[in-house]
N, C-alpha and C positions, 0 to 999 in steps of 0.2 A: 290635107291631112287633118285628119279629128284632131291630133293631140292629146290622144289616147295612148297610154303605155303599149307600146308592143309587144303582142301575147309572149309569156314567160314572162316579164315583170309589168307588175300593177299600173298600170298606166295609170276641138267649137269655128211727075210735070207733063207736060204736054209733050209734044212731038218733038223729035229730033235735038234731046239733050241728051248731050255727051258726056259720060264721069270720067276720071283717071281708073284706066288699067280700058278703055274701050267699051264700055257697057253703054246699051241703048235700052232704051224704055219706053214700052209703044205707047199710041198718042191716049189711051183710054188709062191712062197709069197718070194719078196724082205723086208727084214725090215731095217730100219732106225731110229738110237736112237738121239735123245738129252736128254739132262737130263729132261725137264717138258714133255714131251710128247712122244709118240711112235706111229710112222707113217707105215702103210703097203702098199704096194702098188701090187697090181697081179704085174708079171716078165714082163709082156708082153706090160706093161703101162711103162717101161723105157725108150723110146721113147720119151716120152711125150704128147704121142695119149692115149687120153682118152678114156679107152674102156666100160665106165658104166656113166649113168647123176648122179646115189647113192653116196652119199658120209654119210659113217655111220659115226657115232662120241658115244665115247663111255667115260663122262665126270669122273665117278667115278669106273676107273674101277681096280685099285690097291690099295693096301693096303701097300705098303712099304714106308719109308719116307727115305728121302736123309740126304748122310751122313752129320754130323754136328748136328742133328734135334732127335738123337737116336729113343727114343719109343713117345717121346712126352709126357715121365712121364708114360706111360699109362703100365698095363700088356698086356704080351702077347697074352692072352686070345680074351684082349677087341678090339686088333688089328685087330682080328682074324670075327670082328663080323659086324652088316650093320652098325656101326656109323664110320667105316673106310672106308666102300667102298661098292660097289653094288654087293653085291655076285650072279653068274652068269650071270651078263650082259656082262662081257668080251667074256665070250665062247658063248653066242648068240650074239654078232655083229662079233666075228670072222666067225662063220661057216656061216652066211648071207653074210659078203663081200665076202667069196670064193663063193657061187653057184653065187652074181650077178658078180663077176670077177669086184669089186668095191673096191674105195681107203678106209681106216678105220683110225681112227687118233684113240687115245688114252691118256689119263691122264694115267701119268706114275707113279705118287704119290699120296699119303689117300687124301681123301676130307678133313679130319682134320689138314693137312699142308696147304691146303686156297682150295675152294671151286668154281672149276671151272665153275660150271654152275650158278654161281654169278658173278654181277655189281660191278666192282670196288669199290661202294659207298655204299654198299648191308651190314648193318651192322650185317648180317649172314657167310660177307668172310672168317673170321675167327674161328672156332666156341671154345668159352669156355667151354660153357657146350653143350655133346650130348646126348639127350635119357638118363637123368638122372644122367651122368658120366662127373663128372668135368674131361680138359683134361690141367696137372697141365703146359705142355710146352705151353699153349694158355692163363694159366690162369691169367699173368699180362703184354701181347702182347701191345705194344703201335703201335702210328703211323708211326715209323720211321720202323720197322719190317715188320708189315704188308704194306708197302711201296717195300719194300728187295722182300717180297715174291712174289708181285703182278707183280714187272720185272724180277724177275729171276725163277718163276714159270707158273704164270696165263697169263702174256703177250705175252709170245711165243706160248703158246699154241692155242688161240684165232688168233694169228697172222697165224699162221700155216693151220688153217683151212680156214683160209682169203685166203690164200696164194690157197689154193687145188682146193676152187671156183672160183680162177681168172682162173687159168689153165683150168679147167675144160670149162670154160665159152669160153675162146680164140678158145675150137676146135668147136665150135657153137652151144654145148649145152647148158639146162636149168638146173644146177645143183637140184637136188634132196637131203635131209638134211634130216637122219635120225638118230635120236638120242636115246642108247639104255640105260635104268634105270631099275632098279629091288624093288621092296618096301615089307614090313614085313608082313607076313601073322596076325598078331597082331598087335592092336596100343591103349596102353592105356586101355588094358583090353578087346579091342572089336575085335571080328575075322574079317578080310577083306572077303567080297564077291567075290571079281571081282578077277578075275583069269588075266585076263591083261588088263590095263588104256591105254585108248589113251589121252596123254594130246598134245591141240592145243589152240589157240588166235584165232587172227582174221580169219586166213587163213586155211577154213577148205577142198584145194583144194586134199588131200592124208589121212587126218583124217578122214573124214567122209564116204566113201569107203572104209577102211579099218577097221572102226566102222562096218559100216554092213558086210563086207565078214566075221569077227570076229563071231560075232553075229550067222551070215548064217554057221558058220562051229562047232558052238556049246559053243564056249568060253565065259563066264561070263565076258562081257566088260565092260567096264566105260568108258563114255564118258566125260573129263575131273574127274575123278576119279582114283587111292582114291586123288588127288592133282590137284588145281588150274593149269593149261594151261599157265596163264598170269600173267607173271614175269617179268618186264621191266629189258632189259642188261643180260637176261640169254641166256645160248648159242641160241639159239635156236631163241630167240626175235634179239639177236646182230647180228646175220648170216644168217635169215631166215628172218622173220616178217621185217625188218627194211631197207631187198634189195629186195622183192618182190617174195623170192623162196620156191616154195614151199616147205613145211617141216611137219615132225610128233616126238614127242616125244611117244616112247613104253615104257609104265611099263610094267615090269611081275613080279608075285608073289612069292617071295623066294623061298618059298617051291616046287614050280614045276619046280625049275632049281638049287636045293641044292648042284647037285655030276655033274661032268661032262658029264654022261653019262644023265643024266636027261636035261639036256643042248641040249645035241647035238639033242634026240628024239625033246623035245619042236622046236627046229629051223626048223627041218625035217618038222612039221608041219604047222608050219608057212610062210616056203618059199612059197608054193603052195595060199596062203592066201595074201600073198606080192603082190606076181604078180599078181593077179586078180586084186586088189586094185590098183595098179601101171597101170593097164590097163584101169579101170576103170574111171581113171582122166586121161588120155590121152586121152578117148571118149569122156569123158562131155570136154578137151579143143578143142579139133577136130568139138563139135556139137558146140560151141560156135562160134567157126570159121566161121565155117559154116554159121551159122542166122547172124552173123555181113557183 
C-alpha cells in the first residue's frame, strides 16, 4: 500500500543471503546495509558507472522493527499482515532491478515504526491506529520520539535515494523513479477491481504508457486507483515531481503476489510491459525534440 489517501480524501552481497520477511538476492547483486534502509546495487555498477537511468524504490517493504522497538505492542500475527508492510512488493522490485541491471533502495523497517513514503509534517508519519488495530508502542508517541525516528530512520533513507539520483545524474543520465506498493484485495467490506494502480500527479511522462501497455496486455488497471497519486513530500513528489524526473508509483493487488513464486510469475510478465512503456516515453521525448 502506497500510503496514499484513498480517492475521496487527499491522501512509499553474494549468493545465498537471506534478509527478514524471505527475500533472496542473486549472486551478481552487491548489497549494502544501514540500519533505515537497504541499498542494491548490480556488481558491475561498483565502479560508479551507472549502468541503468531506473532506480526502483521499494518504501514499505519489511516487516521487522529494530532493536529497542520490540513488536510495537502488536502480536505476531498482525506483524505478519499489510498494516506492517507491502506483502510482495519486495520480491517484485527485486526481480525488476535484476532484468533492468538497476540500483533498488529499500525500507529496512514496518511502515508502523514511521512511514516512509510520508512528509515529515504528514500527521500519518506515525500511525496509532491501522486498519482497525490500535498499535499500543505508537499509541502515546509525542514530538520528541517521532523527532528520534524521523533522523535516525526516515532521514537517511530519503537522503540515500537523493544521494543515487545525484550519481546517477553525474554519468549524464535522466534518472528514471520507480516506486513499488502492493494494496488489499478488500477494503472495508468492497472487493478491489484493479489488478494493478498506476498512481501519478502531475507528470504523466511513464504513467500513462504504462496505463495503456497495461490495459493492451489484459491487466485490470487504475489509473490513479484504488489511491490518490498526489501526496505533497511523499517519496515520489520529494524525488520525482519536485526535480523534474520522471516517475511512476506501481500498486499491485496482494493477492496476485501472495507466495514468492506468485511474485516472481507476476514480474516475468510485467518486465515485457516495462519496457514497452519505457520505450514508449522515450519516443514521445525524441518526437518532442523533434517539433521543438
Amino acid at each position: 500500500m502506497s500510503g496514499c489517501r484513498a480517492n475521496g480524501v487527499r491522501r512509499q552481497r553474494s549468493s545465498a543471503l537471506r534478509l527478514a520477511g524471505g527475500l533472496h538476492y542473486a549472486n551478481d547483486y552487491a548489497l549494502m546495509t544501514a540500519t533505515p534502509f537497504i541499498a542494491i546495487r548490480p556488481a558491475q555498477a561498483q565502479s560508479g558507472q551507472a549502468l541503468s537511468e531506473l532506480i526502483f524504490l521499494c518504501d514499505h517493504a519489511a516487516r521487522d522493527l529494530p532493536e529497542g522497538y520490540g513488536s510495537l505492542g502488536l502480536a505476531a500475527q498482525l506483524l505478519a499482515t499489510h498494516i506492517a508492510y507491502d506483502i510482495g512488493a519486495a520480491e517484485i522490485m527485486r526481480a525488476l532491478a535484476a532484468h533492468f541491471a538497476a540500483v533498488a533502495i529499500l525500507g529496512r523497517w514496518s511502515r508502523l515504526l514511521i512511514d516512509l513514503n510520508r512528509g515529515e509534517d504528514d500527521p500519518t508519519l506515525v500511525m496509532q491506529l491501522s486498519d482497525g488495530s490500535i498499535i499500543p508502542g505508537n499509541r502515546a508517541i509525542g514530538p520528541d520520539e517521532i523527532a528520534r525516528r524521523i533522523a535516525a530512520f526516515h532521514a537517511p533513507y530519503h537522503t540515500a535515494i537523493a544521494e543515487e539520483i545525484m550519481r546517477v545524474r553525474k554519468t549524464g543520465i535522466l534518472p528514471v523513479l520507480i516506486s513499488i506498493h502492493s494494496f488489499t484485495p478488500v477494503f472495508k467490506g468492497h472487493a478491489r477491481p484493479w489488478e494493478i494502480g498506476i498512481l501519478w500527479d502531475r507528470d504523466g511522462r511513464l504513467a500513462r504508457p504504462l496505463i495503456a501497455r497495461l490495459t493492451e496486455a489484459g491487466f485490470v488497471t487504475g489509473d490513479n486507483e484504488p489511491y490518490d497519486g498526489a501526496l505533497e513530500n511523499d517519496t515520489l513528489n520529494r524525488h520525482g515531481t519536485q526535480h523534474g524526473l520522471p516517475h511512476v508509483l506501481i500498486e499491485i493487488r496482494q493477492d496476485l503476489i501472495a507466495t514468492p513464486e506468485a511474485a516472481e510469475a507476476l514480474a516475468a510478465r510485467l518486465i515485457p510491459i516495462l519496457e514497452r512503456a519505457l520505450a514508449d516515453m522515450a519516443a514521445s521525448a525524441q518526437d518532442q525534440t523533434t517539433h521543438n
